[in-house]
Backbone bond lengths (Angstrom), bond angles and torsions (degrees), N, CA, C in turn:
res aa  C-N    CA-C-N  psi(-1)  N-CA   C-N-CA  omega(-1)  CA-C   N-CA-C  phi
1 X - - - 1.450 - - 1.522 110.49 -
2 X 1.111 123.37 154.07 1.655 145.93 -167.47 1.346 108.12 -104.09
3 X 1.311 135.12 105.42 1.581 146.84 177.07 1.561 96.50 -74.84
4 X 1.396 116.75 118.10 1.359 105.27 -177.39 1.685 70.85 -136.19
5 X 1.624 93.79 122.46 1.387 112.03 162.07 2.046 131.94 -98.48
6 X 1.151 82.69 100.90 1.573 100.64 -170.89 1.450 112.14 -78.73
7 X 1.038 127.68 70.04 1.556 139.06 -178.74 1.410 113.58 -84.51
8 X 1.493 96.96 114.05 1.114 121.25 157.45 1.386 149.89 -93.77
9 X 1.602 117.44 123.75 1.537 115.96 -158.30 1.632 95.91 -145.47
10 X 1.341 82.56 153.29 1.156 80.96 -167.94 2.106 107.39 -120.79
11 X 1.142 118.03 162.50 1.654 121.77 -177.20 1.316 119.79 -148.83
12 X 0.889 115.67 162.23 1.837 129.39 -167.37 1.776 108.93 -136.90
13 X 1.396 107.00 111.04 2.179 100.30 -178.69 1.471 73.33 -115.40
14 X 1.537 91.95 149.98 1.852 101.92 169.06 2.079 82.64 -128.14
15 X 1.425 104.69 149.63 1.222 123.28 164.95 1.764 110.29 -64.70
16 X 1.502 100.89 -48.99 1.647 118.34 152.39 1.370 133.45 -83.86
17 X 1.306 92.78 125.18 1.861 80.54 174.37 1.289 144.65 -101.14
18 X 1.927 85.89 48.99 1.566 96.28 -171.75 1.453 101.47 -127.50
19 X 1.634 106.03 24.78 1.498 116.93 162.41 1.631 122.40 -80.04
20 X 0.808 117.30 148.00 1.371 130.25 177.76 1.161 109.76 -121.94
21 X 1.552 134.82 93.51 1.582 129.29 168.05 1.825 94.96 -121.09
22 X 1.448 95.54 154.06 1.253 108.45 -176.97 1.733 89.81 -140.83
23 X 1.710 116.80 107.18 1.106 117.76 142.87 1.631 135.32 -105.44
24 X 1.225 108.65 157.30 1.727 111.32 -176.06 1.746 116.34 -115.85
25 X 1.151 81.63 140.93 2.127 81.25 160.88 1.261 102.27 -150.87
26 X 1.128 109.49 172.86 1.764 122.31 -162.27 1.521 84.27 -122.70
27 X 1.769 107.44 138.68 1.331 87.77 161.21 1.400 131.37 -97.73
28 X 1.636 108.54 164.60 1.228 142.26 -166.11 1.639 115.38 -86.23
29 X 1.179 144.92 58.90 1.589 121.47 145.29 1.611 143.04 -90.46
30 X 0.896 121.42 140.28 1.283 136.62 -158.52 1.826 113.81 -128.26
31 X 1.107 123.11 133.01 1.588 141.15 166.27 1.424 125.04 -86.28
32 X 0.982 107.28 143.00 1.860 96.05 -159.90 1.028 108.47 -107.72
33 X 1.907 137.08 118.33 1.278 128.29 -138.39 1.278 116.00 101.53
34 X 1.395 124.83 -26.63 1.558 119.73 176.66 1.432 97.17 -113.19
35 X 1.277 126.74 -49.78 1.658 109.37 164.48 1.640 120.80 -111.70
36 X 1.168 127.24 165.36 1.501 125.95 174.59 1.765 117.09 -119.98
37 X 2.003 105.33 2.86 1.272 115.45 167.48 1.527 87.28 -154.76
38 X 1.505 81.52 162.84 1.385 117.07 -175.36 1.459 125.56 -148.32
39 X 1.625 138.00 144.41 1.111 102.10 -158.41 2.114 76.76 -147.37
40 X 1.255 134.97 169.11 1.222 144.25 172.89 1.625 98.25 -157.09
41 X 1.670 89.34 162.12 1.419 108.82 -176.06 1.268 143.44 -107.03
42 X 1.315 166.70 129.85 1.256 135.68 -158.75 1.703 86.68 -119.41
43 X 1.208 106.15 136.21 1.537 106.17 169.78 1.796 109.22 -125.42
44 X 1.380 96.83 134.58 1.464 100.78 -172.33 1.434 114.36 -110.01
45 X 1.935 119.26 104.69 1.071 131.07 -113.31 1.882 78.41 -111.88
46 X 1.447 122.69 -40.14 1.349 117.82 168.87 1.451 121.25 -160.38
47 X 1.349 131.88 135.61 1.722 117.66 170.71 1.826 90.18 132.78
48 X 1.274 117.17 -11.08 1.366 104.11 163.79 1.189 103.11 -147.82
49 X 1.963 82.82 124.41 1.892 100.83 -168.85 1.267 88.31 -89.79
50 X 1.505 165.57 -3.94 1.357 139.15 -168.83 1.581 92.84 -143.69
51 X 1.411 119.65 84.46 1.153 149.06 -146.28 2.187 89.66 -77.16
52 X 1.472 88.38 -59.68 1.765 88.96 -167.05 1.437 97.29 -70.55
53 X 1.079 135.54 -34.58 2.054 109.53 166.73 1.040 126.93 -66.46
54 X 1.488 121.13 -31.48 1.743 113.22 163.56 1.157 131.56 -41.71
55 X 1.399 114.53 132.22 1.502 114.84 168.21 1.278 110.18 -68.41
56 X 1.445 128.80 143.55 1.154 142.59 168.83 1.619 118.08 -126.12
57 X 1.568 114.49 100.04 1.457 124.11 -175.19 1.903 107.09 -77.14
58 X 1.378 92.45 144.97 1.329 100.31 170.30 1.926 114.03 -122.57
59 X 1.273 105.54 128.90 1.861 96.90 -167.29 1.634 86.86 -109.61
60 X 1.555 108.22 175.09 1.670 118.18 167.82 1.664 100.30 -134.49
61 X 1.192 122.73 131.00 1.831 114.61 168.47 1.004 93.34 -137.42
62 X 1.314 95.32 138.04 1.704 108.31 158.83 1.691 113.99 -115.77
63 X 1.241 112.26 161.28 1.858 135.98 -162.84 2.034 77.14 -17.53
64 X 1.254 115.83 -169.60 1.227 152.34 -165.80 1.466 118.46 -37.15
65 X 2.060 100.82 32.14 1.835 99.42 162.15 1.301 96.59 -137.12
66 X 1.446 112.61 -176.44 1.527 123.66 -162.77 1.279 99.93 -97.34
67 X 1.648 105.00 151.85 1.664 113.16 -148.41 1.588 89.78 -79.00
68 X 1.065 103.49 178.39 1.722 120.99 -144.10 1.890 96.94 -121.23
69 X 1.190 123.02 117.96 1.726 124.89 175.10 1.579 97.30 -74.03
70 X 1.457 112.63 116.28 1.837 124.28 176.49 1.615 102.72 -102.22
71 X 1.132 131.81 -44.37 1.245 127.78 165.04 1.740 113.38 166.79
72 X 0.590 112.76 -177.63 1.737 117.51 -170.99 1.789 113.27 -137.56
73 X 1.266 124.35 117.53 1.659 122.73 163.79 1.542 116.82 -91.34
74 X 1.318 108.81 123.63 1.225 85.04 170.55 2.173 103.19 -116.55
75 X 1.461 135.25 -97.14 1.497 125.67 -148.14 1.915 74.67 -90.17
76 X 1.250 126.66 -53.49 1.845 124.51 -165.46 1.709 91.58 -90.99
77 X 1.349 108.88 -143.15 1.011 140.57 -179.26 1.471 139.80 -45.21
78 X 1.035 132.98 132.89 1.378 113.01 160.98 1.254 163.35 23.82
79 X 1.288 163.56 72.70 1.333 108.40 -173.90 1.896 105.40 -143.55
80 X 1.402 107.24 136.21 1.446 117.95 -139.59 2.070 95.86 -93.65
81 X 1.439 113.09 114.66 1.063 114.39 156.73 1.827 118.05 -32.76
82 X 1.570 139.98 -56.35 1.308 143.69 149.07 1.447 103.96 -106.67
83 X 1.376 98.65 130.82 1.184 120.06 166.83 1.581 121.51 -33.95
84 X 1.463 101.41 -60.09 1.797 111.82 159.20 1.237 133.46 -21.78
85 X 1.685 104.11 -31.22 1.884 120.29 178.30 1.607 104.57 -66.45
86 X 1.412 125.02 -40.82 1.086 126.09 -140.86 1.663 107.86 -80.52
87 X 1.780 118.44 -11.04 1.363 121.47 166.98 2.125 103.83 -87.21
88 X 1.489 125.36 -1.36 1.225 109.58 163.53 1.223 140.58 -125.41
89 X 1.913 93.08 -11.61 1.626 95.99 162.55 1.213 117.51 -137.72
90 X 1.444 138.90 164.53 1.157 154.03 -177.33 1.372 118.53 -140.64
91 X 1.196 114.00 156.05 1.475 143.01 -178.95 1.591 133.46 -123.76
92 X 1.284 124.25 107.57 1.322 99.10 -170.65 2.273 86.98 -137.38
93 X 1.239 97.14 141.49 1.672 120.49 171.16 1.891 94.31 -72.54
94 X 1.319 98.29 113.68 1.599 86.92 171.66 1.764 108.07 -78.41
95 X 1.239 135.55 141.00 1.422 128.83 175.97 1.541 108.14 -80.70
96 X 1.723 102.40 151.01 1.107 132.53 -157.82 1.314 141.37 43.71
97 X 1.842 96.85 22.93 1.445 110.55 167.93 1.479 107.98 -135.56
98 X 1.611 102.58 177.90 1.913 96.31 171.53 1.534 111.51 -98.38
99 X 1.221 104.91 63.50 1.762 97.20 179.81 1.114 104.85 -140.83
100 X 1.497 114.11 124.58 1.624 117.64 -167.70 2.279 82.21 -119.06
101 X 1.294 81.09 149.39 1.530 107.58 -172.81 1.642 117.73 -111.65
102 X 1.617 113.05 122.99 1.181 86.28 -164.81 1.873 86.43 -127.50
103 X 1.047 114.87 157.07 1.764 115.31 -145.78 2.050 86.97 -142.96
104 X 1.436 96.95 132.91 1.318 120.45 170.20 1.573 136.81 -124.84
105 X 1.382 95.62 92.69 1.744 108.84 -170.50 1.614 119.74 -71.71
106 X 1.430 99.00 136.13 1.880 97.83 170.73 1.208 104.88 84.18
107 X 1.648 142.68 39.05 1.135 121.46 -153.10 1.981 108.50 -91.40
108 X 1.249 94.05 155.15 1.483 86.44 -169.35 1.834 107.49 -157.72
109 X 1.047 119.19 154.44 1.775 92.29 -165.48 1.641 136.49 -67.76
110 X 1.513 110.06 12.33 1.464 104.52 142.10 1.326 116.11 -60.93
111 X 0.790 120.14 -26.11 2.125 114.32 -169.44 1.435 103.17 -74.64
112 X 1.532 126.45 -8.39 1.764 119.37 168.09 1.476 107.29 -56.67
113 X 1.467 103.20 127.72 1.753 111.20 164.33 1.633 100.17 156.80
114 X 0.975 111.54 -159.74 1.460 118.92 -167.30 1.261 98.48 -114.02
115 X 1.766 135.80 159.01 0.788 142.35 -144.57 1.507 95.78 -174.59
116 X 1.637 115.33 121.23 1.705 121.76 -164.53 1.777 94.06 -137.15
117 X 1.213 86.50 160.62 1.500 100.31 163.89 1.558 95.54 -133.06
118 X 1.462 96.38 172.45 1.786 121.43 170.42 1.081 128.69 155.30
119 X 1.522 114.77 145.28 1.515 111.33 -166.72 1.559 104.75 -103.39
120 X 1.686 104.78 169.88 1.150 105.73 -165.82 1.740 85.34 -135.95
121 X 1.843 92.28 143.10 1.523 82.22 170.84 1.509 91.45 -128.23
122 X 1.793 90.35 163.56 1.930 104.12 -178.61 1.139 124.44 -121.21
């Protein structure tokens, strides 16, 4: 079996830097053969009071290139940096909390690397 370590971290850019966001993730590893999805959380612990209109970005990097734009939710739906993302990962804001969920289909060992969320304000 294949240890594909799915690490999750989480980050906060403010356009200002007199934001204060504090997001979390727990990390994520997974074996390939015991699951074929996977899903982690970003929880937004303080600095955004209206949690379901925020955009919430999700990046992917792997070892020694620059992290990768997977797509961003912000108050509805989705919306996928390449179109191509949108048959393997998803995003959904759970309601009436601050934890947006971000879910990884088909996994197979391209999907090793790190995997962040974070919001950006403007």
């Amino acid at each position: 079996m294949l240890l594909l370590p799915l690490l999750a971290l989480a980050a906060a850019w403010s356009h200002r830097w007199t934001a204060q966001v504090l997001l979390k993730q727990r990390q994520v590893s997974i074996t390939r053969g015991h699951k074929t999805t996977t899903s982690m959380d970003c929880i937004a612990e303080k600095g955004i009071p209206d949690f379901q209109s925020a955009c919430i970005h999700w990046y992917w990097q792997v070892p020694s290139k620059a992290p990768e734009r997977i797509l961003y939710i912000g108050p509805s739906a989705a919306s996928y940096y390449d179109n191509s993302y949108s048959n393997k990962y998803s995003s959904l804001k759970n309601k009436g909390t601050n934890v947006c969920t971000f879910t990884i289909s088909d996994i197979n060992s391209n999907d090793e690397g790190t995997y962040y969320c974070a919001h950006w304000y403007f």
